[in-house]
Residue, then its C-alpha position, 0 to 999 in steps of 0.5 A: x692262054x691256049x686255045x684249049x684253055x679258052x674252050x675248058x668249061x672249068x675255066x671260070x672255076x676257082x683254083x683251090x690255091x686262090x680260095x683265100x678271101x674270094x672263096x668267102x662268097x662268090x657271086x656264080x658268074x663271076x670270072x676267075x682270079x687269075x684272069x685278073x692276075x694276067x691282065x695285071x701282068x700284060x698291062x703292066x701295073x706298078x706299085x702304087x698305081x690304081x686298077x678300077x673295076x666299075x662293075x665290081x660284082x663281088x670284088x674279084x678284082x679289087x681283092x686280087x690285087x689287094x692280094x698282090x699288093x697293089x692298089x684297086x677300087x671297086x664300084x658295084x651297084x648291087x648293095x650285097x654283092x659290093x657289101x662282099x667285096x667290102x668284107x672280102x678285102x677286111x683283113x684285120x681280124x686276128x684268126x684267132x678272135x674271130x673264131x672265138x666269136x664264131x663260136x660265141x655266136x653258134x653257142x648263143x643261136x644253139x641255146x636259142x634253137x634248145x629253147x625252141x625244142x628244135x635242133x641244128x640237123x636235118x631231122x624228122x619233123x614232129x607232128x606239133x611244131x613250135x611258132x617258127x620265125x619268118x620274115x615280114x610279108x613285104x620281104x617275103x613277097x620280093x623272094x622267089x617262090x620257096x626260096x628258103x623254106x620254113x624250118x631253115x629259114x627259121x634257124x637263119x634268123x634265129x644265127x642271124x639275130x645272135x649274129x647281131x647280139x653277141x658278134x665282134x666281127x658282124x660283117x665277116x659273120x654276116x658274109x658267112x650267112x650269105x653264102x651258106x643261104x646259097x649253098x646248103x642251107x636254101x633251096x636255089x639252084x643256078x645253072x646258070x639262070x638262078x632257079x628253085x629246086x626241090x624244097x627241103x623240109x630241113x637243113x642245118x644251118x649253124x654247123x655249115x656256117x661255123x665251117x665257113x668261118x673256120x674256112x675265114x679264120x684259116x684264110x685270115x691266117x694267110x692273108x695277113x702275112x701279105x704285103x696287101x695294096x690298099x683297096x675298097x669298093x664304093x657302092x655306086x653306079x659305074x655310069x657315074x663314076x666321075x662323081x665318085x673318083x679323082x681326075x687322071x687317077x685310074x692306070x688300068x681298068x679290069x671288069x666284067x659288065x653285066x651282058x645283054x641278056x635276060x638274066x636278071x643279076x638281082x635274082x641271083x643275090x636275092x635271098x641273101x639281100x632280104x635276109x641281111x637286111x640289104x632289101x625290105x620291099x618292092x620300092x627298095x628293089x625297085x629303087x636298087x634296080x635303077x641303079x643297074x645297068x640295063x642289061x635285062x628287060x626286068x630293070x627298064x623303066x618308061x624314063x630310062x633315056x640311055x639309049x639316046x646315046x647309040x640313036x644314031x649307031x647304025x649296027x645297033x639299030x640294025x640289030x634292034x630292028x631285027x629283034x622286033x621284026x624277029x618278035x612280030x613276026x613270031x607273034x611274041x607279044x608279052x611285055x618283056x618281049x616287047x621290050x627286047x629290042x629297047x633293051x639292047x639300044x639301052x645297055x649299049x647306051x649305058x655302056x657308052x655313058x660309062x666309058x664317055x664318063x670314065x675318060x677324064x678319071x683315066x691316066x693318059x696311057x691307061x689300059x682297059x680290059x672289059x670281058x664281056x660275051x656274046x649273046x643270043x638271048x633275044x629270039x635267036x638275033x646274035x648281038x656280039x657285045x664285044x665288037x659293039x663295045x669296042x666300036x663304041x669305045x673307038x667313037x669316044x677316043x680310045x684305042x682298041x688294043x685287041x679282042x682276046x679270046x677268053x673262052x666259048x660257051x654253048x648258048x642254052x637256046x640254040x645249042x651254038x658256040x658264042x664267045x666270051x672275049x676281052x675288049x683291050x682298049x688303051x686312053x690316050x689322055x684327050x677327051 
Protein backbone atom coordinates (compact mmCIF):
# COMPACT_ATOMS: atom_id res chain seq x y z
CA UNK A 1 0.00 0.00 0.00
CA UNK A 2 1.47 3.49 -0.92
CA UNK A 3 1.32 6.35 1.16
CA UNK A 4 -0.98 8.04 -1.22
CA UNK A 5 -3.01 4.94 -0.95
CA UNK A 6 -3.31 5.25 2.96
CA UNK A 7 -4.31 9.08 2.60
CA UNK A 8 -7.04 8.57 -0.43
CA UNK A 9 -10.48 9.41 1.60
CA UNK A 10 -11.99 6.73 -1.28
CA UNK A 11 -9.95 4.19 0.40
CA UNK A 12 -12.77 2.62 2.59
CA UNK A 13 -15.16 2.54 -0.61
CA UNK A 14 -16.11 -0.76 -2.20
CA UNK A 15 -14.47 -1.65 -5.50
CA UNK A 16 -17.13 -2.19 -8.01
CA UNK A 17 -15.20 -5.77 -9.04
CA UNK A 18 -15.97 -6.88 -5.33
CA UNK A 19 -19.88 -5.95 -4.99
CA UNK A 20 -20.69 -9.56 -5.15
CA UNK A 21 -22.37 -10.64 -1.69
CA UNK A 22 -20.61 -7.57 0.18
CA UNK A 23 -22.55 -5.17 -1.77
CA UNK A 24 -26.00 -6.78 -0.68
CA UNK A 25 -25.99 -4.36 2.54
CA UNK A 26 -23.05 -2.95 3.79
CA UNK A 27 -22.71 -1.75 7.62
CA UNK A 28 -21.30 2.24 6.61
CA UNK A 29 -18.00 2.14 8.42
CA UNK A 30 -17.09 -1.04 7.24
CA UNK A 31 -13.34 -1.41 6.02
CA UNK A 32 -12.95 -2.77 2.33
CA UNK A 33 -12.46 -5.97 1.02
CA UNK A 34 -9.36 -6.08 -0.38
CA UNK A 35 -7.69 -5.09 3.16
CA UNK A 36 -8.70 -8.64 3.92
CA UNK A 37 -7.59 -9.88 0.75
CA UNK A 38 -3.80 -8.42 1.61
CA UNK A 39 -3.57 -9.60 5.05
CA UNK A 40 -4.83 -13.26 3.74
CA UNK A 41 -2.10 -12.91 1.54
CA UNK A 42 0.78 -11.59 4.11
CA UNK A 43 -0.01 -13.99 6.49
CA UNK A 44 -0.09 -16.70 4.59
CA UNK A 45 -3.42 -18.66 5.06
CA UNK A 46 -3.49 -22.19 3.49
CA UNK A 47 -6.61 -24.20 2.17
CA UNK A 48 -8.21 -25.65 5.03
CA UNK A 49 -7.12 -23.41 7.70
CA UNK A 50 -9.48 -20.92 9.78
CA UNK A 51 -9.31 -16.92 9.53
CA UNK A 52 -11.87 -15.50 12.79
CA UNK A 53 -13.04 -12.16 12.67
CA UNK A 54 -14.55 -11.72 16.38
CA UNK A 55 -15.94 -8.14 15.65
CA UNK A 56 -17.65 -9.52 12.50
CA UNK A 57 -19.79 -6.40 11.69
CA UNK A 58 -21.38 -7.21 8.56
CA UNK A 59 -19.36 -10.17 7.42
CA UNK A 60 -16.56 -8.34 5.22
CA UNK A 61 -14.09 -10.87 6.36
CA UNK A 62 -15.94 -14.20 6.46
CA UNK A 63 -17.58 -13.55 2.92
CA UNK A 64 -13.89 -12.65 1.37
CA UNK A 65 -12.61 -15.38 2.30
CA UNK A 66 -15.55 -17.49 1.52
CA UNK A 67 -15.05 -15.95 -1.90
CA UNK A 68 -11.44 -17.08 -2.03
CA UNK A 69 -11.95 -20.32 -0.71
CA UNK A 70 -11.06 -20.29 2.35
CA UNK A 71 -12.41 -21.38 5.54
CA UNK A 72 -13.75 -17.96 8.41
CA UNK A 73 -15.89 -17.65 11.08
CA UNK A 74 -17.48 -14.71 12.26
CA UNK A 75 -18.66 -13.46 15.59
CA UNK A 76 -20.57 -10.26 15.87
CA UNK A 77 -22.92 -9.03 18.85
CA UNK A 78 -25.19 -7.12 16.78
CA UNK A 79 -28.23 -9.57 15.92
CA UNK A 80 -28.83 -7.48 12.46
CA UNK A 81 -25.66 -6.71 11.18
CA UNK A 82 -24.59 -10.68 12.00
CA UNK A 83 -28.13 -11.67 10.34
CA UNK A 84 -26.03 -9.86 7.20
CA UNK A 85 -23.18 -11.66 7.37
CA UNK A 86 -25.29 -15.15 7.73
CA UNK A 87 -27.39 -14.02 4.44
CA UNK A 88 -24.34 -12.62 2.49
CA UNK A 89 -22.26 -15.91 2.75
CA UNK A 90 -26.03 -18.17 1.72
CA UNK A 91 -24.97 -18.76 -1.77
CA UNK A 92 -27.70 -21.72 -2.38
CA UNK A 93 -30.13 -20.07 -4.09
CA UNK A 94 -30.48 -20.83 -7.69
CA UNK A 95 -30.52 -17.11 -9.85
CA UNK A 96 -33.16 -17.92 -11.43
CA UNK A 97 -35.74 -19.07 -8.43
CA UNK A 98 -34.77 -16.40 -6.46
CA UNK A 99 -36.25 -13.57 -8.80
CA UNK A 100 -39.16 -15.47 -9.38
CA UNK A 101 -39.64 -15.14 -5.80
CA UNK A 102 -38.93 -11.65 -5.91
CA UNK A 103 -41.43 -10.89 -8.23
CA UNK A 104 -43.89 -13.09 -6.50
CA UNK A 105 -43.74 -11.01 -3.61
CA UNK A 106 -43.64 -7.58 -5.40
CA UNK A 107 -47.02 -8.75 -7.15
CA UNK A 108 -48.59 -9.90 -3.82
CA UNK A 109 -47.26 -6.33 -1.99
CA UNK A 110 -48.50 -4.24 -5.37
CA UNK A 111 -51.97 -5.67 -5.07
CA UNK A 112 -51.74 -5.04 -1.76
CA UNK A 113 -50.83 -1.27 -2.11
CA UNK A 114 -53.93 -1.18 -5.15
CA UNK A 115 -56.36 -2.25 -2.27
CA UNK A 116 -55.05 0.38 -0.21
CA UNK A 117 -55.73 3.27 -3.02
CA UNK A 118 -52.01 3.83 -2.93
CA UNK A 119 -49.16 3.33 -5.52
CA UNK A 120 -45.55 2.54 -5.44
CA UNK A 121 -43.92 5.89 -6.58
CA UNK A 122 -43.30 9.09 -4.81
CA UNK A 123 -46.69 10.92 -5.40
CA UNK A 124 -48.78 13.86 -4.32
CA UNK A 125 -50.81 13.11 -1.57
CA UNK A 126 -54.38 13.14 -1.48
CA UNK A 127 -56.06 15.54 0.60
CA UNK A 128 -57.97 11.99 2.34
CA UNK A 129 -55.72 9.30 2.85
CA UNK A 130 -56.62 5.69 3.89
CA UNK A 131 -55.56 4.06 7.44
CA UNK A 132 -51.48 3.62 6.88
CA UNK A 133 -49.73 0.78 8.84
CA UNK A 134 -47.28 1.66 11.32
CA UNK A 135 -45.34 -0.24 13.95
CA UNK A 136 -46.10 -0.85 17.73
CA UNK A 137 -45.51 2.24 19.98
CA UNK A 138 -42.47 0.45 21.81
CA UNK A 139 -40.98 -0.07 18.74
CA UNK A 140 -41.56 3.49 17.57
CA UNK A 141 -40.10 4.69 20.65
CA UNK A 142 -36.48 3.14 20.20
CA UNK A 143 -36.30 4.72 16.23
CA UNK A 144 -34.54 8.08 16.02
CA UNK A 145 -36.92 10.76 15.72
CA UNK A 146 -38.57 10.48 11.95
CA UNK A 147 -36.43 7.94 10.75
CA UNK A 148 -38.92 6.62 8.32
CA UNK A 149 -41.96 8.51 7.64
CA UNK A 150 -45.53 7.57 7.53
CA UNK A 151 -46.31 6.80 3.66
CA UNK A 152 -43.11 4.88 3.30
CA UNK A 153 -43.08 3.11 6.26
CA UNK A 154 -46.51 2.21 5.45
CA UNK A 155 -45.41 0.47 1.81
CA UNK A 156 -42.19 -1.25 4.11
CA UNK A 157 -44.55 -3.22 5.94
CA UNK A 158 -47.06 -3.90 3.88
CA UNK A 159 -43.19 -5.71 1.33
CA UNK A 160 -42.59 -6.84 4.69
CA UNK A 161 -45.35 -8.94 5.49
CA UNK A 162 -46.08 -10.27 1.57
CA UNK A 163 -42.07 -10.84 2.45
CA UNK A 164 -43.41 -13.36 5.05
CA UNK A 165 -46.47 -14.82 3.20
CA UNK A 166 -45.25 -15.82 -0.12
CA UNK A 167 -41.44 -15.50 0.05
CA UNK A 168 -39.00 -18.86 -0.44
CA UNK A 169 -36.04 -17.36 0.17
CA UNK A 170 -37.10 -14.93 3.16
CA UNK A 171 -33.68 -13.97 4.49
CA UNK A 172 -32.25 -12.70 1.10
CA UNK A 173 -35.89 -10.85 0.79
CA UNK A 174 -35.32 -9.43 4.12
CA UNK A 175 -31.65 -8.47 3.60
CA UNK A 176 -32.88 -6.53 0.44
CA UNK A 177 -35.23 -4.51 2.72
CA UNK A 178 -32.68 -3.97 5.07
CA UNK A 179 -30.57 -1.99 2.80
CA UNK A 180 -33.15 0.00 0.89
CA UNK A 181 -34.48 1.16 4.54
CA UNK A 182 -30.96 3.06 4.54
CA UNK A 183 -30.97 4.08 1.24
CA UNK A 184 -33.58 5.36 -0.63
CA UNK A 185 -36.67 4.37 1.03
CA UNK A 186 -35.75 6.45 4.96
CA UNK A 187 -34.85 9.63 5.74
CA UNK A 188 -30.90 8.78 7.41
CA UNK A 189 -28.32 10.35 6.57
CA UNK A 190 -24.45 9.07 7.84
CA UNK A 191 -21.54 11.25 7.58
CA UNK A 192 -20.43 9.29 9.20
CA UNK A 193 -22.28 9.85 12.61
CA UNK A 194 -25.76 8.47 11.69
CA UNK A 195 -28.39 11.32 11.31
CA UNK A 196 -31.96 12.35 10.04
CA UNK A 197 -32.30 14.53 7.05
CA UNK A 198 -35.02 16.20 5.76
CA UNK A 199 -38.23 13.96 5.81
CA UNK A 200 -39.87 12.51 2.60
CA UNK A 201 -43.43 13.00 2.43
CA UNK A 202 -43.17 9.57 -0.01
CA UNK A 203 -40.86 7.23 -1.71
CA UNK A 204 -41.14 4.01 -3.70
CA UNK A 205 -40.38 1.13 -1.78
CA UNK A 206 -41.17 -2.10 -4.07
CA UNK A 207 -39.15 -0.98 -7.16
CA UNK A 208 -35.62 -0.08 -5.54
CA UNK A 209 -36.08 -3.15 -3.43
CA UNK A 210 -37.00 -5.70 -6.47
CA UNK A 211 -33.36 -3.78 -8.04
CA UNK A 212 -31.59 -4.95 -5.02
CA UNK A 213 -32.74 -8.38 -5.69
CA UNK A 214 -32.36 -8.52 -9.16
CA UNK A 215 -28.63 -7.02 -8.16
CA UNK A 216 -28.62 -10.63 -5.72
CA UNK A 217 -30.09 -12.98 -8.27
CA UNK A 218 -26.94 -11.68 -10.92
CA UNK A 219 -24.33 -11.53 -7.84
CA UNK A 220 -25.59 -15.38 -7.17
CA UNK A 221 -25.04 -16.08 -10.71
CA UNK A 222 -21.35 -15.55 -9.94
CA UNK A 223 -20.80 -16.38 -6.62
CA UNK A 224 -21.78 -19.82 -7.43
CA UNK A 225 -19.36 -20.62 -9.81
CA UNK A 226 -16.46 -20.14 -7.06
CA UNK A 227 -14.69 -22.64 -5.37
CA UNK A 228 -16.31 -21.28 -1.78
CA UNK A 229 -14.57 -22.11 1.89
CA UNK A 230 -16.76 -23.02 4.29
CA UNK A 231 -17.82 -20.09 6.62
CA UNK A 232 -20.49 -18.82 9.11
CA UNK A 233 -21.16 -16.19 11.76
CA UNK A 234 -22.08 -16.97 15.23
CA UNK A 235 -24.07 -14.06 17.03
CA UNK A 236 -22.06 -13.88 19.77
CA UNK A 237 -19.85 -11.51 22.35
CA UNK A 238 -16.19 -11.52 21.10
CA UNK A 239 -15.24 -11.01 24.84
CA UNK A 240 -16.50 -14.80 24.90
CA UNK A 241 -15.04 -16.45 22.45
CA UNK A 242 -13.81 -19.35 24.06
CA UNK A 243 -17.24 -20.23 24.81
CA UNK A 244 -17.95 -20.39 21.18
CA UNK A 245 -14.86 -21.81 19.31
CA UNK A 246 -12.54 -25.01 19.62
CA UNK A 247 -9.03 -25.08 21.07
CA UNK A 248 -5.91 -24.19 18.84
CA UNK A 249 -8.11 -23.80 15.76
CA UNK A 250 -8.20 -20.25 14.60
CA UNK A 251 -4.68 -19.55 12.16
CA UNK A 252 -5.17 -16.19 11.45
CA UNK A 253 -7.57 -13.22 12.88
CA UNK A 254 -8.57 -10.13 10.48
CA UNK A 255 -11.00 -7.54 12.27
CA UNK A 256 -11.87 -4.34 12.97
CA UNK A 257 -13.35 -3.45 16.63
CA UNK A 258 -15.48 -0.99 17.48
CA UNK A 259 -12.85 2.30 18.55
CA UNK A 260 -13.26 4.29 21.52
CA UNK A 261 -15.57 6.94 20.62
CA UNK A 262 -18.92 8.39 21.00
CA UNK A 263 -20.41 6.75 17.93
CA UNK A 264 -23.14 4.68 19.05
CA UNK A 265 -23.05 1.25 16.63
CA UNK A 266 -26.83 0.56 17.41
CA UNK A 267 -27.63 3.66 15.85
CA UNK A 268 -26.59 2.91 12.70
CA UNK A 269 -28.28 -0.45 12.21
CA UNK A 270 -31.40 0.96 14.28
CA UNK A 271 -34.34 1.33 11.55
CA UNK A 272 -33.79 -1.70 9.95
CA UNK A 273 -33.15 -3.81 13.38
CA UNK A 274 -37.06 -2.85 14.54
CA UNK A 275 -38.45 -3.20 11.05
CA UNK A 276 -37.09 -6.93 10.50
CA UNK A 277 -38.36 -7.85 13.94
CA UNK A 278 -34.39 -7.98 15.34
CA UNK A 279 -35.63 -5.26 18.54
CA UNK A 280 -39.15 -4.81 19.82
CA UNK A 281 -38.54 -2.49 22.77
CA UNK A 282 -36.37 -0.42 25.34
CA UNK A 283 -35.51 -3.78 27.34
CA UNK A 284 -34.45 -5.84 24.18
CA UNK A 285 -32.02 -2.61 23.24
CA UNK A 286 -30.99 -2.63 26.44
CA UNK A 287 -30.16 -6.13 26.53
CA UNK A 288 -28.39 -6.15 22.89
CA UNK A 289 -26.33 -3.28 24.00
CA UNK A 290 -24.92 -5.39 27.01
CA UNK A 291 -23.48 -7.67 24.77
CA UNK A 292 -21.45 -4.69 23.15
CA UNK A 293 -18.06 -3.88 23.57
CA UNK A 294 -18.21 -0.43 25.37
CA UNK A 295 -16.97 1.53 22.92
CA UNK A 296 -19.45 4.80 23.73
CA UNK A 297 -20.78 6.18 26.92
CA UNK A 298 -24.68 4.90 25.60
CA UNK A 299 -23.73 1.12 26.13
CA UNK A 300 -22.32 1.46 29.81
CA UNK A 301 -23.87 0.26 32.70
CA UNK A 302 -23.39 0.67 36.71
CA UNK A 303 -22.00 -3.17 37.07
CA UNK A 304 -19.76 -3.19 33.73
CA UNK A 305 -16.49 -4.25 35.64
CA UNK A 306 -14.09 -4.36 32.37
CA UNK A 307 -12.17 -2.01 33.57
CA UNK A 308 -10.82 -3.74 36.20
CA UNK A 309 -8.71 -5.25 33.68
CA UNK A 310 -6.40 -2.22 32.76
CA UNK A 311 -6.63 -0.62 36.69
CA UNK A 312 -3.08 -0.95 36.99
CA UNK A 313 -2.00 0.23 33.13
CA UNK A 314 -0.28 3.39 33.66
CA UNK A 315 -1.14 5.15 30.04
CA UNK A 316 -4.61 4.36 30.63
CA UNK A 317 -4.88 5.97 33.59
CA UNK A 318 -2.94 8.87 32.49
CA UNK A 319 -5.32 9.52 29.72
CA UNK A 320 -8.23 8.86 31.75
CA UNK A 321 -7.34 11.02 34.36
CA UNK A 322 -6.76 13.58 31.72
CA UNK A 323 -10.16 13.58 30.26
CA UNK A 324 -11.91 13.96 33.56
CA UNK A 325 -9.57 16.94 34.62
CA UNK A 326 -9.98 18.05 30.90
CA UNK A 327 -14.18 17.78 31.65
CA UNK A 328 -13.99 19.67 34.90
CA UNK A 329 -12.31 21.93 34.06
CA UNK A 330 -14.71 23.03 31.11
CA UNK A 331 -17.46 22.56 33.43
CA UNK A 332 -18.76 19.68 31.34
CA UNK A 333 -21.03 17.95 33.51
CA UNK A 334 -23.98 15.87 31.75
CA UNK A 335 -24.31 12.46 32.20
CA UNK A 336 -22.53 11.01 29.20
CA UNK A 337 -19.62 13.57 29.82
CA UNK A 338 -19.38 12.46 33.02
CA UNK A 339 -18.83 8.87 31.86
CA UNK A 340 -15.98 9.70 29.04
CA UNK A 341 -13.22 8.66 31.11
CA UNK A 342 -14.66 5.29 32.59
CA UNK A 343 -15.58 4.80 29.19
CA UNK A 344 -11.98 4.60 27.85
CA UNK A 345 -10.77 2.45 31.09
CA UNK A 346 -13.73 0.28 30.01
CA UNK A 347 -13.30 -0.42 26.10
CA UNK A 348 -9.69 -1.13 26.59
CA UNK A 349 -10.41 -3.54 29.39
CA UNK A 350 -12.91 -5.10 27.00
CA UNK A 351 -10.30 -5.54 24.48
CA UNK A 352 -8.13 -7.01 26.72
CA UNK A 353 -10.64 -9.75 27.93
CA UNK A 354 -10.81 -10.36 24.15
CA UNK A 355 -7.53 -11.18 23.27
CA UNK A 356 -6.73 -12.86 27.00
CA UNK A 357 -9.62 -15.11 26.10
CA UNK A 358 -8.93 -15.69 22.72
CA UNK A 359 -5.08 -17.20 23.07
CA UNK A 360 -6.07 -20.80 24.03
CA UNK A 361 -8.45 -20.69 20.38
CA UNK A 362 -5.37 -19.62 18.39
CA UNK A 363 -2.90 -22.13 16.67
CA UNK A 364 0.61 -21.60 17.70
CA UNK A 365 1.97 -19.43 15.38
CA UNK A 366 -1.21 -17.63 14.28
CA UNK A 367 -1.29 -13.97 12.97
CA UNK A 368 -3.50 -11.29 14.07
CA UNK A 369 -4.50 -8.34 12.10
CA UNK A 370 -6.70 -5.70 14.24
CA UNK A 371 -7.65 -2.27 12.63
CA UNK A 372 -8.36 0.08 14.72
CA UNK A 373 -8.08 4.41 14.67
CA UNK A 374 -6.92 6.89 16.55
CA UNK A 375 -9.39 8.98 18.51
CA UNK A 376 -10.00 12.30 19.85
CA UNK A 377 -13.51 12.33 20.71
CA UNK A 378 -13.43 13.06 24.42
CA UNK A 379 -12.92 16.61 24.81
CA UNK A 380 -9.86 16.93 22.55
CA UNK A 381 -7.69 14.27 24.88
CA UNK A 382 -5.92 12.16 21.98
CA UNK A 383 -6.26 8.15 22.65
CA UNK A 384 -4.00 6.39 20.04
CA UNK A 385 -5.97 3.08 20.39
CA UNK A 386 -3.50 1.30 18.14
CA UNK A 387 -0.22 1.70 20.43
CA UNK A 388 -2.67 0.91 23.71
CA UNK A 389 -4.00 -2.40 22.01
CA UNK A 390 -0.72 -3.51 21.08
CA UNK A 391 0.88 -2.77 24.58
CA UNK A 392 -1.75 -4.82 25.96
CA UNK A 393 -1.66 -7.57 23.39
CA UNK A 394 2.19 -7.61 24.66
CA UNK A 395 1.43 -7.79 28.44
CA UNK A 396 -0.69 -11.20 27.52
CA UNK A 397 1.99 -12.99 25.48
CA UNK A 398 1.77 -11.99 21.98
CA UNK A 399 4.01 -10.50 19.74
CA UNK A 400 3.48 -7.10 18.02
CA UNK A 401 4.53 -7.76 14.48
CA UNK A 402 4.18 -4.12 13.28
CA UNK A 403 1.49 -1.23 13.34
CA UNK A 404 0.77 -0.30 9.54
CA UNK A 405 -0.54 2.52 8.20
CA UNK A 406 -4.10 1.90 6.78
CA UNK A 407 -4.97 5.37 6.28
CA UNK A 408 -5.34 9.15 7.94
CA UNK A 409 -8.74 10.77 8.31
CA UNK A 410 -9.58 14.27 9.80
CA UNK A 411 -10.96 14.39 13.20
CA UNK A 412 -14.56 16.29 12.74
CA UNK A 413 -13.48 18.18 16.25
CA UNK A 414 -10.47 19.36 15.72
CA UNK A 415 -10.01 19.24 12.12
CA UNK A 416 -6.54 17.14 12.81
CA UNK A 417 -5.13 14.01 10.91
CA UNK A 418 -5.68 10.90 13.14
CA UNK A 419 -4.53 7.46 12.25
CA UNK A 420 -6.25 4.60 10.98
CA UNK A 421 -3.72 1.50 11.73
CA UNK A 422 -3.39 -2.12 11.80
CA UNK A 423 -2.20 -3.91 15.01
CA UNK A 424 -0.21 -7.15 13.60
CA UNK A 425 0.25 -9.36 16.54
CA UNK A 426 1.42 -13.08 16.06
CA UNK A 427 0.59 -16.14 19.02
CA UNK A 428 3.19 -18.18 19.92
CA UNK A 429 1.13 -20.90 21.62
CA UNK A 430 1.98 -20.48 25.58
CA UNK A 431 -0.50 -18.83 27.66
Amino acid sequence: MTQGQRKNPTINHLDPRDAAAHDWYRFVLSYPPHLVAAYIERFGVAEGQWVLDPFSGTGTTVVECKKRGFRAIGIEANPLAAFAGQVKLDWSPEPEELWADAERIADCAYAQLQRDGLEDAPMFLPSSMPPLRTLPAEQMQILLTDSISPLPLHKVLVLRDAIQAVGHFRNHARLALAKIVVGPVGNLHFGPEVGVGKPKSDAAVIAPWLATMRQMAEHLSLLRRLPAGEALVHHADARNVSAILAPKTIHAVITSPPYPNEKDYTRTTRLEAVLLGFLHNKAELRAMKQGLLRSNTRNVYVRDDDDLLVADHPEINRIADAIEARRIELGKNSGFERLYARTTRLYFGGMKRHLAALRPLLHPGAELAYVVGDQASYLQVMIKTGELLANIAESLGYQVTGIDLFRTRLATATRAQLREEVVLLRWGGAV
